[in-house]
Structures are given as structure tokens and as C-alpha cells.
N, C-alpha and C positions, 0 to 999 in steps of 0.2 A: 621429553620427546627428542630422539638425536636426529639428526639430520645431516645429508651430505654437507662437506664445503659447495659452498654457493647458491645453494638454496635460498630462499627468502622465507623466516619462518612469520607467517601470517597466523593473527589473531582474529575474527572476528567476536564482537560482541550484539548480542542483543536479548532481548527484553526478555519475548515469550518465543515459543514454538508454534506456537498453536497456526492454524495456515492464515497469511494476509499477505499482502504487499511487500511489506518490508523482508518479511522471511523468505519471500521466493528471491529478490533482489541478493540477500545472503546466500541463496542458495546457487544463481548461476552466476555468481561472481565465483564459488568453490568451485562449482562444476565446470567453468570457465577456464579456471587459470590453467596450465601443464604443470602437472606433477614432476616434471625434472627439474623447474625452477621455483615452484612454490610451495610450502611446506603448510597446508592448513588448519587450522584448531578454528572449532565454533564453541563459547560459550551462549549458554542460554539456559533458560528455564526447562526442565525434564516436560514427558507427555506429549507431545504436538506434533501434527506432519512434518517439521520443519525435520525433528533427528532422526527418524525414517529415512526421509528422503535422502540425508547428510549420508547416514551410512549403508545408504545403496549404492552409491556413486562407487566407480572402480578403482578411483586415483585415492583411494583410502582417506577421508578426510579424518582427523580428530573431533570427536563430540566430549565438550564436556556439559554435564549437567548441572545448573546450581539450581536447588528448590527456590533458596532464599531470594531468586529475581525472579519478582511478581510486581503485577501494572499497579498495585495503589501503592499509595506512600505508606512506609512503616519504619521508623526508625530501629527497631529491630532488626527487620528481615534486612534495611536496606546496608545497616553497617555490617551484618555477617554478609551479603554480598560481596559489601567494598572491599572486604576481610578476604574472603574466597578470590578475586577478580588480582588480589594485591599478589596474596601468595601464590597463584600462577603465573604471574607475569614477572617475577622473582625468578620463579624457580626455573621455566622454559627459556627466560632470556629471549624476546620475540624481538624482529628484528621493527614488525609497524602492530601497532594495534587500532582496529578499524570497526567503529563504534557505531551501532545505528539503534534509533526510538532511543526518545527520552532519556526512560530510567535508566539503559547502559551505555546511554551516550553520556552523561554528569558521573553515574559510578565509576562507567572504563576510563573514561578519560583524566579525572583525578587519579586513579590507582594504575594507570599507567606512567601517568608523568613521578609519580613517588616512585614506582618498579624503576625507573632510569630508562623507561623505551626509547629507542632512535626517534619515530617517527608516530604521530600518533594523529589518527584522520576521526572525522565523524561526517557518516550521511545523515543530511533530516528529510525526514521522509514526513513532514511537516510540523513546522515548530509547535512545541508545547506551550508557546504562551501566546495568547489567544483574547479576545476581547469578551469571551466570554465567563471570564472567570473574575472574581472578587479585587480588586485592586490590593491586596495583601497578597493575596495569590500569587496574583501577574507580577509583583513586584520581586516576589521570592523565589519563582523562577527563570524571571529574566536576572536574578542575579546570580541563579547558578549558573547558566545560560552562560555569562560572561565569563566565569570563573575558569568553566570548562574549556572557554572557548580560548583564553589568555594562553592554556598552558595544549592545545592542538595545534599539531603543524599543518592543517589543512582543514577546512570546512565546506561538505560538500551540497550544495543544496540542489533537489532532484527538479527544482523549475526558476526560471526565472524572478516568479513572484517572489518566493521566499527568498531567493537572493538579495532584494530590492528590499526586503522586510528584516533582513536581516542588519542590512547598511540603516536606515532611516532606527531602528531600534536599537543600533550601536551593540547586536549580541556578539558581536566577533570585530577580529581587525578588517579592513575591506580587504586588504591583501593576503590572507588567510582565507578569503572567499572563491568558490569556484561552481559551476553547473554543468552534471553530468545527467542528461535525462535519466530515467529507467527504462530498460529494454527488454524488449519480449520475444522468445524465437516464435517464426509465423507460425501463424493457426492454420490448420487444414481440413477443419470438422463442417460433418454433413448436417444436415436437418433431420429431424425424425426421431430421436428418443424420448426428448422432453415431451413434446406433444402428446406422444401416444401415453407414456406414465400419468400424465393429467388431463388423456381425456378428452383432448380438444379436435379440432376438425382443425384443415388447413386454412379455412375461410376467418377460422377468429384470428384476432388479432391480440397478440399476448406482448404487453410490455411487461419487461422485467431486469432485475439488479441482481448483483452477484455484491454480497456486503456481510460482515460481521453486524450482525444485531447490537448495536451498540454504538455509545457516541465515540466520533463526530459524526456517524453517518444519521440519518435526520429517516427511519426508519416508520416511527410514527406518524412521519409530516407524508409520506408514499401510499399508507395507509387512508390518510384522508383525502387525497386526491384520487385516489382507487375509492372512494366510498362515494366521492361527488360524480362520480361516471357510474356508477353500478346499472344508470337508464341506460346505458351501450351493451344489450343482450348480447352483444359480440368482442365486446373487450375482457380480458382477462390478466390477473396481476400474478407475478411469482418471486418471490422475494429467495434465492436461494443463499445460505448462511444461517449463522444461529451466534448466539450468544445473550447475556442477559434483561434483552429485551423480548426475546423470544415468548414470554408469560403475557407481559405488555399483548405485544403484537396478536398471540394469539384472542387474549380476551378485546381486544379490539374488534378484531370479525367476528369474532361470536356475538358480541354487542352489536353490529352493527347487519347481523343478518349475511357475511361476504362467504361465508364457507365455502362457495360453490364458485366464486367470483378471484377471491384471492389465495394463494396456495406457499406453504411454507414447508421446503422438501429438507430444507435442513444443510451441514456443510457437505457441499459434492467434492470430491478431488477430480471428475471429471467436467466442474461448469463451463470451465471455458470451450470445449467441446458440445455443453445443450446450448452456450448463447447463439448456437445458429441458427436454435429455433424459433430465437425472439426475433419481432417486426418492430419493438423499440426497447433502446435500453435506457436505464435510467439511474441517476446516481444523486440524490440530495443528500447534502453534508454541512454541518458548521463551517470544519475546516478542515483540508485537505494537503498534500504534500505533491504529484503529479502521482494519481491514481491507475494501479494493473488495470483493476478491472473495466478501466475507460480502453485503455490500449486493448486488452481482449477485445472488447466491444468495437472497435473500431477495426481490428483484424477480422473479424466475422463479419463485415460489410453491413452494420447497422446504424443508424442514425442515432445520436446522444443528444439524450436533454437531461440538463443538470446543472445544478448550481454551478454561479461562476467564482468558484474558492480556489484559493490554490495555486498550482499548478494545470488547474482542470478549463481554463481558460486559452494557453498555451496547448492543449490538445484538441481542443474542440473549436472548432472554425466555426463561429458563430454566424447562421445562415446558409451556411454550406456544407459543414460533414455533421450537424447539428443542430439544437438551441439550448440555450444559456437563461436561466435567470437572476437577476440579480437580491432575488432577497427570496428567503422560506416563505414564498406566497402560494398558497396553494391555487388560487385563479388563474394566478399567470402560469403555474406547473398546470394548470389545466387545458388552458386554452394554447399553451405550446402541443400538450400529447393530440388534441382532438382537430388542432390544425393538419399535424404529420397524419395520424388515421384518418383524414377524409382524401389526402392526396399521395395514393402508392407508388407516382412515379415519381416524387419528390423524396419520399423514405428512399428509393432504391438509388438514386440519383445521389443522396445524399452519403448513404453507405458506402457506396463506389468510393466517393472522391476521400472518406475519414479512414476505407483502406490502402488508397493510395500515400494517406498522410501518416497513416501508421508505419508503414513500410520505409517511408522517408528518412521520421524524426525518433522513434523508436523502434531501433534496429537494436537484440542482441548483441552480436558482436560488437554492433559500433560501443555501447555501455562496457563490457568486458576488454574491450581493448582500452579505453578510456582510464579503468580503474588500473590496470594493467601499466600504464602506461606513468598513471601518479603514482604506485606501487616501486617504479623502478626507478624514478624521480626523473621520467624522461619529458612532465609538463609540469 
């Protein structure tokens, strides 16, 4: 890839394609910079909205495809990755390589520092080691976790918590550490699509989540609190997303009689445009990084209930642009939704002020100048 003098040739790395959080973060960070000063390459796995989207854009980004990075662990695929990721980073001569999720944040960031890169960043877009995993596990991640972290010139973490998680776990130096929220350009969508595709009148009330079917998001646990309301003839669930729980999920409403109740339209490229039509949104999760689809949700002037993980704490104003629960209880995920559905000026009251918070603390530009700005080594 030649490029002018002066340029900045940027790498991005990550995982998958397929659409989430993290890949739209990749993607207006591309779409972001100017093409007279920055030269971009995205590596990732092939298939997914993400290299669409890459090679729409006008400022001509590079896509490269490796099949070999995929989300399980395989010591196969994961050393022809490291193999692939090595000999690009060789051969281009990048000036930073900027690493996000997991598996290309340990693959890039070793085979960067061997390639001899200047400068080498990682977002976590929430860490991979987790209490919910085997103590063998947690122990052999948090030591890659370090390994990676020894040999990056920057670590960026998208919320407070995981910064605080990151020092107290000792996975990086503290002064390697930094927080740059994720940012959203504003939302400007009407109501009226979703509804009428499912059917509903303007009188029910539909809470619903915009989520990959799959953990961390707690997709099953949504499912049971939709089943312990199913006596509200005017409540309705919509889970829009898809992914390996999807079989789960569906054989759950079948089981439990919801077909009519809860509805699964599958991945939209338009959702953040039908969450207008939702009157609450909802997000339960293990474990979290600072979640889009809370910012969507909060740009659409809706009220959040959702686990307190994460970064999802630091978006959600517990009591005023929301509520928060502190453990996978389905009671308390109840008696928060059936509080907000018995009192509309409080939903609306609510949604006001988590768009006003949105607009604040997750501003686009503000995040694109931000990376922009560590890019140029001007923080």
C-alpha cells in the first residue's frame, strides 16, 4: 500500500465483521479520519456488514480479509492468523496498529510489536477475563491480557469501569491506561415501521433490545421476564438480532406458548431507526464494554433498564434516564419494566433527560477526535 509523505498509515484490527459495537466503533473511526492524513487498512475476518460498509465509504479504505480470525480459540486458525497479521505488518510498514476485541487485540498486538510498528494501541471494548469463566481460564487470559499489554503503547478502555478493572487486575501499566467513550452520530428516526411489521397498535407497549444472540448478552434471562408478564395483554417483546442462541430462543416461545407475545425479526441494518418505536429498551448482559446499542437507545429518547456491567452504569443514570439492576434477577428485571409501563410520564420524562445525556457524553466527533488526536500523539 504506497502512500503519500505524511500520511499516517493506520491499521485497524479486529475479530469479526459480522455487525456489533465494536465494528461500527471501527468503522467511524475509518470513516472519521481525512483521507489527506490518514492512510487506512482494516483487517478482519471475511462476510459481515462491517467490509460493506468499509468499502462504501469514499475515502477508499483498505479491507483485508483473513478467514483464519474467528471468535473460538483454535490453535490452528489462531497461529495462521498471527502468521497473516505478522506478514502484513512487515510488508506495509504501518506507522500505529490499533487493535480491538480479544482475539486481535493478543494476535495484533504480539505480531505488531515483532513486525517493529511505531506505535501500537488496543480498544477493549470489554475485557475478556471475566468471573465467569473457570479459574484456568481466567488465569490464561489475564496472562495474555498482560503480555499484550507489556508490549502496547496505549490502552484504551471505552468506560471507566474497565479502566478501574484493568488497574486493580494489574492487565496493563496504569500509565498505558486511557478512556475514550464510544460515540454515536445523532439519531433522527420516526416511529411507525416496527410497529406496523409486528402488528401492533400504538396503545401496547413493546419493550425491546437490539443484541447479538449470544453471550455476554443474557438473551435467555429477557425471555423469562417476557414470559412472567405474558398476563399484560398489552405488553409485547422484540428481541432484534440473531446469532447462536437464536434455536434456544426460538424453542423457548414455543415452549412457553410467547409466539404472539415475543418476536425475533432477526439482524436489521436499520434498528437503530425501529428503536423509536420501542416504549422501553432493554439490555441484560454478563458482561459489558460501554454498549451502542444503550447510546442508540438513549438517542431515541427511551428509558433503559439493564444490567449494571460494564460501562452500562456510566450511561445509564440510575433513576433518571433509566433503571439498573444489580444481579440477573428476573423479579427485580420485572418489577423495574412494570414500574416504567404503569407510569408514561415517567418513561417519557426519563427518555428526555438519557437524550439529553447522550448528546453530552457520547458525541461522534467528540470519540473521532479523541482517537485522532492519540493517533497524532497530541494526548
Amino acid at each position: 500500500m504506497v502512500t503519500e509523505p505524511g500520511r499516517v498509515k493506520l491499521l485497524q484490527v479486529i475479530t469479526l465483521s459480522e455487525l456489533g459495537g465494536a465494528q461500527k466503533v471501527v468503522y467511524h473511526i475509518a470513516a472519521g479520519l481525512e483521507p489527506e492524513r490518514f492512510a487506512v487498512t482494516v483487517a478482519c475476518a471475511p462476510g459481515g456488514e462491517l467490509v460493506r460498509w468499509l468499502e462504501e465509504l469514499p475515502q477508499g479504505v483498505k479491507v483485508v480479509e483473513m478467514p483464519a480470525l474467528k471468535r473460538n480459540p483454535s490453535p490452528l486458525n489462531d497461529l495462521k492468523a498471527f502468521w497473516q497479521l505478522y506478514r502484513l505488518m512487515r510488508r506495509e510498514k504501518y506507522n500505529i496498529v490499533h487493535c480491538h476485541s480479544s482475539k486481535a487485540g493478543i494476535l495484533g498486538r504480539l505480531a505488531a510489536y515483532l513486525a517493529g510498528v511505531p506505535k501500537i494501541y488496543f480498544t477493549v471494548h470489554g475485557w475478556g477475563v471475566n468471573r465467569y469463566q473457570s479459574l484456568p481460564v481466567r488465569f490464561f487470559y489475564a496472562w495474555a491480557e498482560r503480555l499484550a499489554g507489556a508490549v502496547s503503547t496505549k490502552v484504551i478502555c471505552v468506560s471507566r469501569r474497565d479502566f478501574a478493572k484493568a488497574r486493580s487486575w494489574k492487565l496493563t501499566a496504569a500509565d498505558k491506561l486511557a478512556v475514550i467513550y464510544n460515540g454515536l452520530p445523532a439519531a433522527g428516526a420516526l416511529p411507525g415501521d416496527l410497529r406496523r411489521e409486528l402488528g401492533l397498535s400504538a396503545g401496547d407497549i413493546l419493550i425491546g433490545t437490539v443484541a447479538r444472540l449470544a453471550p455476554p448478552k443474557e438473551v435467555l434471562f429477557l425471555l423469562e421476564v417476557a414470559r412472567r408478564m405474558a398476563d399484560r395483554p398489552d405488553v409485547f417483546f422484540v428481541l432484534i438480532g440473531d446469532g447462536p442462541l437464536r434455536t434456544e430462543c426460538m424453542a423457548f416461545i414455543k415452549r412457553h406458548g410467547l409466539e404472539k407475545k415475543v418476536f425475533l425479526p432477526g439482524t436489521r441494518e436499520d434498528a437503530p431507526g425501529l428503536l423509536a418505536d420501542l416504549d422501553i429498551f432493554v439490555l441484560f448482559s454478563r458482561w459489558e464494554g460501554l454498549p451502542l446499542t444503550v447510546i442508540e437507545a438513549m438517542q431515541a429518547g427511551l428509558p433503559v433498564v439493564a444490567s449494571a456491567v460494564g460501562g452500562v452504569g456510566e450511561q445509564v443514570a440510575h433513576g433518571e434516564t433509566g433503571l439498573l439492576i444489580e444481579a440477573l434477577d428476573p423479579a427485580a428485571a420485572e418489577r423495574a419494566l412494570r414500574e416504567l409501563i404503569a407510569d408514561p410520564a415517567r418513561r417519557k420524562q426519563m427518555g428526555e433527560r438519557g437524550r439529553l445525556r447522550a448528546a453530552e457524553l457520547f458525541s461522534l466527533p467528540e470519540m473521532v477526535a479523541r482517537y485522532r488526536q492519540l493517533y497524532l500523539g497530541e494526548c
